[in-house]
N, C-alpha and C positions, 0 to 999 in steps of 0.2 A: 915424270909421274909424281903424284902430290907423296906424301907422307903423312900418318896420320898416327894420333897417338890413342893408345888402346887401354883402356884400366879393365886389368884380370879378377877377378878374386877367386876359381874357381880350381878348375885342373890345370887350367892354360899358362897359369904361376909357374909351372911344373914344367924349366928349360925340356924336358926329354918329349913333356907332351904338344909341347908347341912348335918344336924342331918336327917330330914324326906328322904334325898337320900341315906345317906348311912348308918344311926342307928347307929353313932360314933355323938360325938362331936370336934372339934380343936380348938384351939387356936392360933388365929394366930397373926404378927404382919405389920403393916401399911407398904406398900410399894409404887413404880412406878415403871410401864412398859415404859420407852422413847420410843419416834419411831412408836408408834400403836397410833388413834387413836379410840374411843369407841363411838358405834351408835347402835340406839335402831334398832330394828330388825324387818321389815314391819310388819302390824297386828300384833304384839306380843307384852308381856311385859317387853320382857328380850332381852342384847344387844350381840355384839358380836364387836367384834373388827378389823382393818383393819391399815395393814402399813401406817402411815403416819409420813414421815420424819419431825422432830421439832415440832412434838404432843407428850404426853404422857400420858399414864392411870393412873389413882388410883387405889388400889386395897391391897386384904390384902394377906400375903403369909402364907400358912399353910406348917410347917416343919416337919409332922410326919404323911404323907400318906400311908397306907399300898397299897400293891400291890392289893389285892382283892377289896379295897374301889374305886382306881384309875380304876380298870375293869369296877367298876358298874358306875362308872363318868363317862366313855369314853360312854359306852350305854346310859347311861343319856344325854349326851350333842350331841349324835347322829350322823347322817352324812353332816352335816353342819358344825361341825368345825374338826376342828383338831389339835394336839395334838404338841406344838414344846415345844421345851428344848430355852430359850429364858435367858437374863441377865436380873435381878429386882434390883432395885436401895434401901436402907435401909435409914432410917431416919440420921444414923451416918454416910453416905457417902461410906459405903461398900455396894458390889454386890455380888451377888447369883444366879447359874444357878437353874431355876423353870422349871418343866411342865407349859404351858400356854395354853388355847384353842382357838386358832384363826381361825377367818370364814374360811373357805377352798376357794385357789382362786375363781374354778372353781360355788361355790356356793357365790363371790360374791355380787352378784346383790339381795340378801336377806337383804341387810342392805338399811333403810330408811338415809336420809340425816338430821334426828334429832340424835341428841346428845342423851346420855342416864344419868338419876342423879339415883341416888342409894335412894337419900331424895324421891324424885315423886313417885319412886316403893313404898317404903317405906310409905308412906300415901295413895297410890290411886292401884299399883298394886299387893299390897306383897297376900293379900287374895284370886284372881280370879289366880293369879299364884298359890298359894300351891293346890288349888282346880285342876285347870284343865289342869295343867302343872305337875306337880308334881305326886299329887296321883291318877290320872286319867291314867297315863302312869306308873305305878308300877311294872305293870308287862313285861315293855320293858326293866327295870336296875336293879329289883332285880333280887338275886344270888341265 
């Protein structure tokens, strides 16, 4: 089965929230998406991302996605984004085509006009996310 490499910038950064999606672990290493920038997502805790030319996201890139994990992610992350082959930028100045998930035009108008920090999840939303994001919907991405 192929392997595929995946740039995060979301919750999926988050070793505990991507272990509990797909019962893998990865290792992944610091990257940037140019060109998108990243917005929390109305009433939610988690962001999504949108073109924006001379913005660019943080995020981390995982290099060893199996095709079956990438299945249960595409159901995970649902009908709100979508799924491009996009260039991430490396810490040494070399680039990498990623899987990336970006909000689907046509959905939009689901991004709030705040910014989204990985830290604020990280102290205020990472718990009310694995609960009701997460393991609440289990049965929409397991395989």
């Amino acid at each position: 089965s192929k392997m595929h490499r995946l740039f995060c910038y979301g919750t999926l950064q988050v070793p505990q929230v991507i272990q509990a999606v797909t019962g893998h672990t990865y290792s992944g290493i610091k990257a940037v998406l140019r060109g998108y920038a990243i917005y929390r997502v109305k009433n939610a805790e988690y962001p999504g991302i949108a073109h924006s030319p001379g913005s660019s996201t943080d995020g981390i890139l995982y290099e060893k996605v199996s095709d079956v994990d990438l299945k249960v992610l595409d159901l995970f992350e649902g009908e709100f984004y979508s799924r491009k082959m996009l260039e991430v930028s490396l810490g040494d100045g070399t680039t990498n085509q990623a899987w990336v998930y970006v909000i689907a035009q046509q959905h939009i108008g689901i991004l709030s006009e705040e910014s989204w920090s990985l830290a604020d999840f990280l102290n205020s939303g990472l718990e009310r996310f694995m609960k009701g994001y997460v393991l609440a919907r289990r049965d929409i991405y397991s395989v």
